[in-house]
N, C-alpha and C positions, 0 to 999 in steps of 0.2 A: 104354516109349515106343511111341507107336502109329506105325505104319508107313504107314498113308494118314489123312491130316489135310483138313481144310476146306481149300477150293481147291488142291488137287491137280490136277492135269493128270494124268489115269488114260485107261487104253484098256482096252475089255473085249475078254477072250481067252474068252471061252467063251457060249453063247448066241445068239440070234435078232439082238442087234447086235452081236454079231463081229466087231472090225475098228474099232468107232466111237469116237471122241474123245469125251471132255468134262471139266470143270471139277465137283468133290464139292462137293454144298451142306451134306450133315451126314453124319455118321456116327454112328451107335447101336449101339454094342455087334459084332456082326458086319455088319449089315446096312448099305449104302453109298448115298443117294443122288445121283446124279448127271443133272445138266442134260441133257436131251435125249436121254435112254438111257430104255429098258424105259418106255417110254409106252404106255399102257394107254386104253381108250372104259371111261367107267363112267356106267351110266346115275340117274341124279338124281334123285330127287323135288322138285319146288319146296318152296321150307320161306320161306312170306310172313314169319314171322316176323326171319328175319335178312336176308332181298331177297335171298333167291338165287332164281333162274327154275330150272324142271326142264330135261332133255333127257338128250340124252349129252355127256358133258364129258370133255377128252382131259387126260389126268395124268401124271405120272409114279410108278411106283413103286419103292422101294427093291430093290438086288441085292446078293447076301451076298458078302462081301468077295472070295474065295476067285475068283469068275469076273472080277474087276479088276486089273489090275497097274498101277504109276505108269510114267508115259511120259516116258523119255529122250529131250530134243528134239536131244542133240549123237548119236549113234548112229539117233535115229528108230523106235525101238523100243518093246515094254515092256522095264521091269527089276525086278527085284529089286532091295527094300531092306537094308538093313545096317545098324548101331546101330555109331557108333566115339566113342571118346573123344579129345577132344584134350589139348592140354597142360594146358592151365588148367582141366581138371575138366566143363569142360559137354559134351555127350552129343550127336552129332548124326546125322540122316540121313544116310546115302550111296547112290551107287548101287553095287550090286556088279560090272557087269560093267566101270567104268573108276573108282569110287573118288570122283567130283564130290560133292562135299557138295549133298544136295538143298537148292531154296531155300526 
């Protein structure tokens, strides 16, 4: 079970946005994107064929999982996740530092 999923509510703990909020659009493998984190100017060549114009164009790029933690909004923190099982067999998120089954 993966421990950071599509729309997560993550804060990064390490890096240039340190500190910052956002909501995961995808995840691949270790690599994490996330909305409005590690935006990057990449400069463009116009390509007439598909109508895109050149320039610089602001982006985001992916952050490897490891500088992300998921953000507890009852505490206001990052935390660590947990894997527990309940009674009836299915498998869920928790947080480890109070035990709330992530949503």
């Amino acid at each position: 079970m993966n421990k950071i999923k599509k729309n997560d509510d993550v804060i990064v703990i390490t890096g240039k946005d340190k500190g910052n909020r956002g909501n995961v659009l995808s995840v691949d493998g270790d690599l994490v994107l996330v909305s409005g984190i590690n935006k990057v100017k990449k400069h463009q060549k116009p390509n007439p064929v598909k109508g895109t114009s050149g320039g610089i164009v602001e982006m985001e790029k992916p952050l490897h999982i490891s500088n992300i933690a998921i953000y507890n909004s009852a505490t206001k923190k990052a935390d660590r996740v947990g894997v527990k099982q309940l009674e009836d067999g299915r498998k869920v998120r928790v947080f480890k530092s109070n035990g709330e089954v992530i949503a």
